[in-house]
C-alpha positions as CSV (number, residue, x, y, z in Angstrom):
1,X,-5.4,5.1,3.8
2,X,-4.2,6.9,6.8
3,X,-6.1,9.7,6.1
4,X,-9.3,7.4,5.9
5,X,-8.4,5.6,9.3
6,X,-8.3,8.8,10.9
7,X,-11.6,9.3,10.3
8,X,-13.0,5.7,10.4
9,X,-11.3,4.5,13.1
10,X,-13.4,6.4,16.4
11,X,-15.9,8.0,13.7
12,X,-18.8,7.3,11.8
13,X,-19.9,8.9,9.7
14,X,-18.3,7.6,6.6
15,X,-19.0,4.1,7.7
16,X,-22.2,1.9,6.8
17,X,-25.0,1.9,9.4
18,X,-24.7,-2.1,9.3
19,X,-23.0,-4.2,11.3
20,X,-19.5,-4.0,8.4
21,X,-19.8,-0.8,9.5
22,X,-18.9,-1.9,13.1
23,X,-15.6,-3.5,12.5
24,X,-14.8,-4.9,9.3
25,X,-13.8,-1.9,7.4
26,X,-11.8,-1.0,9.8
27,X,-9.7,-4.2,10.2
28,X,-9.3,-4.1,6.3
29,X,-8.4,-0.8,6.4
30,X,-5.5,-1.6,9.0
31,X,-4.7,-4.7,7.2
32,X,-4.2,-3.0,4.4
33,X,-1.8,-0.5,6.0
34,X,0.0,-3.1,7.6
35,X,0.7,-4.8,3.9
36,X,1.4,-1.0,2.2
37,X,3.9,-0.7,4.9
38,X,5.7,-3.9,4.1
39,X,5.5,-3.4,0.8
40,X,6.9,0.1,1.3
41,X,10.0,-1.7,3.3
42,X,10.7,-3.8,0.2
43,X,10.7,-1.1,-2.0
44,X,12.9,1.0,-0.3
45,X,14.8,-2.1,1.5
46,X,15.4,-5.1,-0.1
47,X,14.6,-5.0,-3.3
48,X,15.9,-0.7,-3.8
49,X,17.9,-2.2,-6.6
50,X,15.0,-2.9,-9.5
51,X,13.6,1.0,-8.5
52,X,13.4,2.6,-11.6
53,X,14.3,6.1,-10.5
54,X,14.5,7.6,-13.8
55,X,11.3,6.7,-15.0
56,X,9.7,7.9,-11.9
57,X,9.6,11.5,-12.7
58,X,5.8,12.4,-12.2
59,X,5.4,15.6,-9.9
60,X,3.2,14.4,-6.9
61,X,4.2,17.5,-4.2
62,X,1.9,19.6,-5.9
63,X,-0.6,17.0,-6.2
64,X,-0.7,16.1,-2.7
65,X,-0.9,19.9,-1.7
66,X,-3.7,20.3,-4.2
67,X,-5.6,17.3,-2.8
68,X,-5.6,19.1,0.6
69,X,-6.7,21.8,-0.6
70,X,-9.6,20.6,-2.9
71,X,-10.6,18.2,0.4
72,X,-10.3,21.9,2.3
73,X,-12.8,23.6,0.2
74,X,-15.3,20.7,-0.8
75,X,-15.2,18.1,2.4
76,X,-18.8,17.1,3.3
77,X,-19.9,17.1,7.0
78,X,-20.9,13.2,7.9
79,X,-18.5,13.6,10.8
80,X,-19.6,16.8,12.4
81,X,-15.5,17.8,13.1
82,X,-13.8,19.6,9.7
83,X,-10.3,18.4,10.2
84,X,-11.7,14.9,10.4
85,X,-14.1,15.2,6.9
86,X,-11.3,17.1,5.8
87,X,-8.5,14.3,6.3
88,X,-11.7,11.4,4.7
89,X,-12.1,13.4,1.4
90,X,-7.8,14.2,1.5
91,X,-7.8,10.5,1.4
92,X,-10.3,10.1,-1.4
93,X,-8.2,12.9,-3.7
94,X,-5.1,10.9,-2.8
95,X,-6.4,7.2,-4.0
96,X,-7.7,8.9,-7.4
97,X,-4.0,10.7,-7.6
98,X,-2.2,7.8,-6.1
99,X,-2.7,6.0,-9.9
100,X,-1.4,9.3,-11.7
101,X,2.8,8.0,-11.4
102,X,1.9,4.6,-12.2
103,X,0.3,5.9,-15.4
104,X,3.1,8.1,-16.0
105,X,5.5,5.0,-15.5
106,X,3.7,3.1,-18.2
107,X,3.9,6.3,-20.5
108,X,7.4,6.8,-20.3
109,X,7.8,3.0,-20.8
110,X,6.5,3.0,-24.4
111,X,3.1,2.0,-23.1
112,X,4.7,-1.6,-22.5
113,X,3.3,-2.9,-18.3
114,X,4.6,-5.9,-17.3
115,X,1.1,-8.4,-16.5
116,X,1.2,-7.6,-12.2
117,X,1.3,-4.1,-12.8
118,X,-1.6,-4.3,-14.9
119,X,-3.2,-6.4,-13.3
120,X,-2.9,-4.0,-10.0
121,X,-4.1,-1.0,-12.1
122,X,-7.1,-3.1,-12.9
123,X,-8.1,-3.9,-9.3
124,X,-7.3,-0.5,-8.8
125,X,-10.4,0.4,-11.5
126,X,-12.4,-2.4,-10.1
127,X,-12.1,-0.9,-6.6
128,X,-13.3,2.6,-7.6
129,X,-16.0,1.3,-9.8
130,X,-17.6,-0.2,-6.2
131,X,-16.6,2.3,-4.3
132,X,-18.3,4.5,-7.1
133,X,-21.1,2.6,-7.2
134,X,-21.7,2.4,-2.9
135,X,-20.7,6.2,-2.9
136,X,-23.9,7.0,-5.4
137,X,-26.3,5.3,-3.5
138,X,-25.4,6.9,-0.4
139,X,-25.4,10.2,-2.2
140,X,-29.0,11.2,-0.8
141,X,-27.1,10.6,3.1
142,X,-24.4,12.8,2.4
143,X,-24.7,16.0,3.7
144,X,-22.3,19.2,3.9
145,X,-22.7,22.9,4.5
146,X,-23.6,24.1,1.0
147,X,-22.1,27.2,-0.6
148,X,-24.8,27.2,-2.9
149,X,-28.5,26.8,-1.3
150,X,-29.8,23.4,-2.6
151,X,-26.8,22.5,-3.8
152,X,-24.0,19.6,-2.2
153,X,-21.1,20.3,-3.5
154,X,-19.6,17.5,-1.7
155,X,-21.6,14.7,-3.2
156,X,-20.4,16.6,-6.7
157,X,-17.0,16.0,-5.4
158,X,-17.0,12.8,-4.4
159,X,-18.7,11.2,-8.0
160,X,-17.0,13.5,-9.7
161,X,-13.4,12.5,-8.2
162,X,-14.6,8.4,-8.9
163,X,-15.4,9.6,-12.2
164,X,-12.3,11.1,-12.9
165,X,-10.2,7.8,-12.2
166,X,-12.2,5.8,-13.5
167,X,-11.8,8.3,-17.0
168,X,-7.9,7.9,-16.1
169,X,-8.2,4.2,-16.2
170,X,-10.7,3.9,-19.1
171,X,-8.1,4.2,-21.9
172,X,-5.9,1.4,-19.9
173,X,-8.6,-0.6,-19.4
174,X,-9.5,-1.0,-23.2
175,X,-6.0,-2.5,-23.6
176,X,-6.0,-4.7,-20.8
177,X,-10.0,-6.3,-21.7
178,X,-8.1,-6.4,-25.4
179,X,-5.1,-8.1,-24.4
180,X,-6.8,-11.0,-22.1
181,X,-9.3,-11.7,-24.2
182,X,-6.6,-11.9,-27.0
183,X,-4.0,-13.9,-25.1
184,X,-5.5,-15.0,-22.2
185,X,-4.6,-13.9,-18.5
186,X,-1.9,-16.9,-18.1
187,X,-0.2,-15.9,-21.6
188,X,0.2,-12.2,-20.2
189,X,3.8,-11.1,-19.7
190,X,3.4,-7.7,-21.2
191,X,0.9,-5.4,-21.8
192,X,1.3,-2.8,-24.8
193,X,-1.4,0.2,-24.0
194,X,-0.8,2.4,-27.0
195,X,-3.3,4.7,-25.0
196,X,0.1,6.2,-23.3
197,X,2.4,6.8,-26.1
């Protein structure tokens, strides 16, 4: 999210050309900071006592370095400034690894997620799916300097990345559709994804 306000706050070119564009996504971006930050203070704050610290094993230093890395190599040029492009596709790595310890929590939990979790990893899917769906349609107004002649890599890496959580969150999302339909969304206290196990 940071990485994205970096970018969208005094750029844009990774904004619509519409008036959201303007200042919506913006104020929903900071918004949403503002709440992850709260959130983050509860966490770690008030309620440090229901952490579950030996679940919560997944390795995400390597991931983080790899995002930067990948968003090195593969950023697009919409912004005309590298470090800026850079820091918008970091921050499109980071939301597709972002899900990969929540996933990791529900595997070493026997595949068992309690309903809000689930429910959260299923926005989380919802939210890519759009973002997926906005990012291909804009794919013809992407632009970046190619390493191949005729070919943008960074279009590649930016459906390819929503395709990959959207493959992460396939096998979940079979459960979850399974289970609501079963139970219903109110009846939902647990979630068994046997996808994890």
């Amino acid at each position: 999210l940071v990485c994205r306000l970096s970018s969208t706050l005094w750029l844009n070119g990774y904004l619509p050309v519409d008036a959201t564009g303007d200042h919506l996504f913006q104020i929903v971006d900071i918004c949403s900071l503002g709440i992850v930050a709260y959130l983050l203070h509860q966490v770690l704050q008030t309620q440090r006592h229901t952490y579950q610290a030996e679940l919560d094993s997944f390795p995400m230093r390597p991931l983080i370095v790899g995002c930067f890395v990948a968003a090195a190599l593969l950023h697009a040029d919409m912004n005309d400034r590298p470090l800026f492009d850079t820091l918008w596709m970091a921050g499109l790595f980071l939301g597709i690894a972002a899900v990969l310890p929540q996933l990791w929590l529900v595997a070493k939990a026997n595949g068992r997620v309690q309903a809000l979790t689930s429910h959260y990893i299923a926005v989380m899917a919802v939210s890519r799916l759009l973002s997926g769906s906005f990012m291909w349609h804009a794919r013809f107004d992407l632009t970046c300097q190619p390493w191949i002649e005729g070919m943008n890599h960074a279009v590649w890496a930016i459906l390819g990345a929503h395709a990959l959580h959207l493959l992460l969150l396939g096998d979940f999302a079979y459960y979850y559709v399974k289970a609501i339909f079963s139970r219903g969304i109110q009846s939902l206290d647990y979630i068994d994804c046997g996808c994890f196990v």
